[in-house]
C-alpha positions as CSV (number, residue, x, y, z in Angstrom):
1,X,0.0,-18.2,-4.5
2,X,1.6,-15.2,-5.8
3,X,1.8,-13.1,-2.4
4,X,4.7,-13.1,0.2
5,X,6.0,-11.5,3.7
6,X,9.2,-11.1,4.2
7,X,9.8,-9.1,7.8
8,X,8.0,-9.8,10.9
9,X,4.5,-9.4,11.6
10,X,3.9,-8.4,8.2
11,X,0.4,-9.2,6.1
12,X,-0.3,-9.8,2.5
13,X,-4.1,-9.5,1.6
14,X,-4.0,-10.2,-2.7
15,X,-1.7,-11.8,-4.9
16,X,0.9,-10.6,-7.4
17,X,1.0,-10.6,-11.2
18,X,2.9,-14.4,-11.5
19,X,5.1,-16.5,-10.0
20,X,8.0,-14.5,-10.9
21,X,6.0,-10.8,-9.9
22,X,4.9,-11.3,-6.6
23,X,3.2,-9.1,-4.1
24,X,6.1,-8.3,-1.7
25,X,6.0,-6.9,2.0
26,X,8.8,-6.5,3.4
27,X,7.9,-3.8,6.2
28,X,7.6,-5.1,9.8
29,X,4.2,-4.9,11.4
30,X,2.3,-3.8,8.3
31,X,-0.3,-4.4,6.0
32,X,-0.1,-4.5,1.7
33,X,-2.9,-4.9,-0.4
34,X,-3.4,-5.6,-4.2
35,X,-4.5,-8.1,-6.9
36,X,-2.9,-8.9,-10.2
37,X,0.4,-6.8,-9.8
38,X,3.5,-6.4,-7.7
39,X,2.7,-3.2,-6.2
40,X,0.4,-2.6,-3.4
41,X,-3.1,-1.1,-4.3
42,X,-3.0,0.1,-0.7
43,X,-0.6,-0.3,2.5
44,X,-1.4,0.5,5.9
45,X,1.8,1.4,7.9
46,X,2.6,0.4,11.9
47,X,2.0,3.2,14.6
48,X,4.3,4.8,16.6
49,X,2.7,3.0,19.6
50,X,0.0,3.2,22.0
51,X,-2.8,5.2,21.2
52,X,-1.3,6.2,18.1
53,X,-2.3,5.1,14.1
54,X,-0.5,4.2,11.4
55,X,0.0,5.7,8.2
56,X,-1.7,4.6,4.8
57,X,-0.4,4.3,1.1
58,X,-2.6,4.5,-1.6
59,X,-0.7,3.6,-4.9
60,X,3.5,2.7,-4.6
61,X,4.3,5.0,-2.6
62,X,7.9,4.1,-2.0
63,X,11.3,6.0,-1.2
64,X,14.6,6.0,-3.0
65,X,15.3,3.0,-1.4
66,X,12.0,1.4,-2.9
67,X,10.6,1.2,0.8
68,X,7.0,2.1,1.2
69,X,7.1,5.4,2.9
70,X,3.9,7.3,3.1
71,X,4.6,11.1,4.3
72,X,0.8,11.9,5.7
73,X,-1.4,10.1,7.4
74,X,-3.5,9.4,3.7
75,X,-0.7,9.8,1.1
76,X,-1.9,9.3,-2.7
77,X,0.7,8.6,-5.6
78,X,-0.7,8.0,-9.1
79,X,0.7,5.5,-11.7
80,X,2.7,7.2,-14.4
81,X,0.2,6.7,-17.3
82,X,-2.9,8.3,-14.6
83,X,-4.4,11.1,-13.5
84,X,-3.4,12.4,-10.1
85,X,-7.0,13.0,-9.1
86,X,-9.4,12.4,-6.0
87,X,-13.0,11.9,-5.9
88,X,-15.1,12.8,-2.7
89,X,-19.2,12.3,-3.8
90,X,-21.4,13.2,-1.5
91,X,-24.3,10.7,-0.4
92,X,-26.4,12.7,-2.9
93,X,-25.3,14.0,-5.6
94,X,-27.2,16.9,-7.8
């Protein structure tokens, strides 16, 4: 098992890279996603409360503090060595 939670009500779906690299969530009442590394593939944040949603992370999107910290309600970050793209196909395509 490669995968750990380390706050409250906090969910790991994945594992890490090794023993050594694992997938860490450390933000209460949260979801992290991701297979073969120590960053999250995806991360869905808590609400603000009742009748409210969440936030969600795709790529590390951390702060200066190296919290996950998405700014929007769908917040994209590339890798370093990729392409800050988006694809939207349509169900058919010509």
């Amino acid at each position: 098992m490669h995968a750990s939670v380390a706050s409250g009500q906090a969910m790991v779906i994945g594992y890490g890279y090794n023993a050594s690299n694992l997938l860490m969530n450390n933000m209460q009442q949260s979801l992290m996603m991701g297979f073969n590394s120590n960053r999250p593939t995806l991360f869905i944040s808590r609400s603000n409360g009742l009748g409210k949603t969440g936030r969600i992370a795709i790529g590390n999107v951390v702060d200066e503090n190296g919290q996950m910290d998405p700014q929007a309600k769908l917040h994209l970050r590339a890798d370093a060595d990729e392409e800050a793209a988006v694809f939207i196909e349509p169900h058919t395509w010509s």
